[in-house]
C-alpha positions as CSV (number, residue, x, y, z in Angstrom):
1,X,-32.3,28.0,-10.4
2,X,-28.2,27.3,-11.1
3,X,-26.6,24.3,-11.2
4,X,-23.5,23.2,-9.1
5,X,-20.7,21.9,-10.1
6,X,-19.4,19.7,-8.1
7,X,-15.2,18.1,-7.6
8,X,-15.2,14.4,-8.4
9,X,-12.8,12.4,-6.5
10,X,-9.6,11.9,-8.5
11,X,-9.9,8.1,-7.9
12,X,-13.8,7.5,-8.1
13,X,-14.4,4.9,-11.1
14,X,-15.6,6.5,-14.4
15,X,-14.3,6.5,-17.6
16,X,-11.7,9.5,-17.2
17,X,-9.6,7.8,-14.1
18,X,-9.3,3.9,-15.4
19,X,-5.7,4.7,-16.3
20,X,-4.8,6.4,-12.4
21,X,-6.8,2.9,-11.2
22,X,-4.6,0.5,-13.8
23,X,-1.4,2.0,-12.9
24,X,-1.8,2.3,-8.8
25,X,-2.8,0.6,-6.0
26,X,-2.6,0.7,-2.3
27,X,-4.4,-1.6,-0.1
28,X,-3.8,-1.2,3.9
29,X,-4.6,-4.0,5.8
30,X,-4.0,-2.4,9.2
31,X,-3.7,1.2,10.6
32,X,-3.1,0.1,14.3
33,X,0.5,-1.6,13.2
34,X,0.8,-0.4,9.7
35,X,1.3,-2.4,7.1
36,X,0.0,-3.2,3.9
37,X,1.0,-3.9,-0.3
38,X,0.3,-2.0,-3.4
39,X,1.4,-1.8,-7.0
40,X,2.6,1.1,-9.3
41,X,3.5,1.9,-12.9
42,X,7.3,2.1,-13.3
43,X,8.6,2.5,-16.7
44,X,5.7,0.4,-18.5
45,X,5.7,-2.1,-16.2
46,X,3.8,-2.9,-13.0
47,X,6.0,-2.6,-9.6
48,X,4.5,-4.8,-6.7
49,X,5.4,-3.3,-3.1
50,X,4.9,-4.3,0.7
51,X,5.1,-1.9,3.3
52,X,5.5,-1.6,6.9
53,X,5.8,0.6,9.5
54,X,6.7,1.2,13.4
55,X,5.0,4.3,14.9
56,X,7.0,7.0,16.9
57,X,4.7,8.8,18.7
58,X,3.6,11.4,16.3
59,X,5.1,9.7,12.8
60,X,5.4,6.4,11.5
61,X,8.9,4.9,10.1
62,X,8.3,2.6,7.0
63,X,10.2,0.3,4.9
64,X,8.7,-0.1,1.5
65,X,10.3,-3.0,-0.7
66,X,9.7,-5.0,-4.1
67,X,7.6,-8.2,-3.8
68,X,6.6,-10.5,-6.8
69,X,3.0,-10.3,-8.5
70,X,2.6,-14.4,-6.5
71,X,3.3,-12.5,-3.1
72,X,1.4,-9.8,-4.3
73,X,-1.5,-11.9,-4.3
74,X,-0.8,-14.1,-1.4
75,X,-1.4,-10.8,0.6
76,X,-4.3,-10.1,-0.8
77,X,-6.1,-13.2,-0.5
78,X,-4.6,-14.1,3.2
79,X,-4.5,-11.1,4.8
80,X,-7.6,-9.5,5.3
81,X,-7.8,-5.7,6.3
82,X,-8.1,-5.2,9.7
83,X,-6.4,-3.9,13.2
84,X,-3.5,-6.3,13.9
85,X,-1.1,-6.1,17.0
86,X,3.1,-5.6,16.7
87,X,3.0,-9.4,17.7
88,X,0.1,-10.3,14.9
89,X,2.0,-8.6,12.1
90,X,5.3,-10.1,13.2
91,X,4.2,-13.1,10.6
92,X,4.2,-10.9,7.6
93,X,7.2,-8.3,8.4
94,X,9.4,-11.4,8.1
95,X,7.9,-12.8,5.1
96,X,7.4,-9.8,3.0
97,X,9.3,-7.1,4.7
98,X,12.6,-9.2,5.5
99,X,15.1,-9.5,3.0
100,X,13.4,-8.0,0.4
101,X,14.9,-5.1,-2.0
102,X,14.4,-1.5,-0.1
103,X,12.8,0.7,-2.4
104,X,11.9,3.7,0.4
105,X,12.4,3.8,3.8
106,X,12.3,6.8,6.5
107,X,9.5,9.0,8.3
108,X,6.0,9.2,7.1
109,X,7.5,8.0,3.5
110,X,4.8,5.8,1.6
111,X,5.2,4.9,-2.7
């Protein structure tokens, strides 16, 4: 009888992978309209991002910007993940999205 090895996932939780779960996060609230927020290690420091995008038939464009660790939150805790409409996500384009710092923008380009 041999024994298997067997590929963890790189982001399953155990003891080897707390420091790739501290310094990123993604959560996507919807995959109809996309949209969502994360955070990522950048120089020491946690950066705090929203993202959205518009789909073009076989791609998606998305802005990325730089939201605070509050807004951060507020998405979180008021947005819960699932399929929202153009017109549903309208709300949080222009609160999170709008006027915000660009960190990445363009085709199928997510931090």
């Amino acid at each position: 009888m041999t024994s298997r090895k067997t590929k963890q996932n790189p982001m399953s939780k155990n003891k080897n992978n707390n420091d790739a779960e501290e310094n990123y996060e993604f959560y996507l609230i919807s995959n109809q309209c996309r949209f969502g927020c994360g955070y990522r290690t950048v120089e020491g420091g946690r950066q705090y991002f929203a993202f959205h995008g518009v789909p073009n038939r076989n791609s998606d464009y998305f802005v990325n910007v730089q939201i605070s660790e509050e807004e951060y939150k507020q998405i979180k805790s008021q947005w819960p993940k699932r399929s929202y409409s153009s017109a549903e996500a309208s709300p949080f384009k222009r609160r999170f999205i709008d006027g915000h710092m660009v960190l990445l923008e363009g085709e199928d380009r997510l931090l």
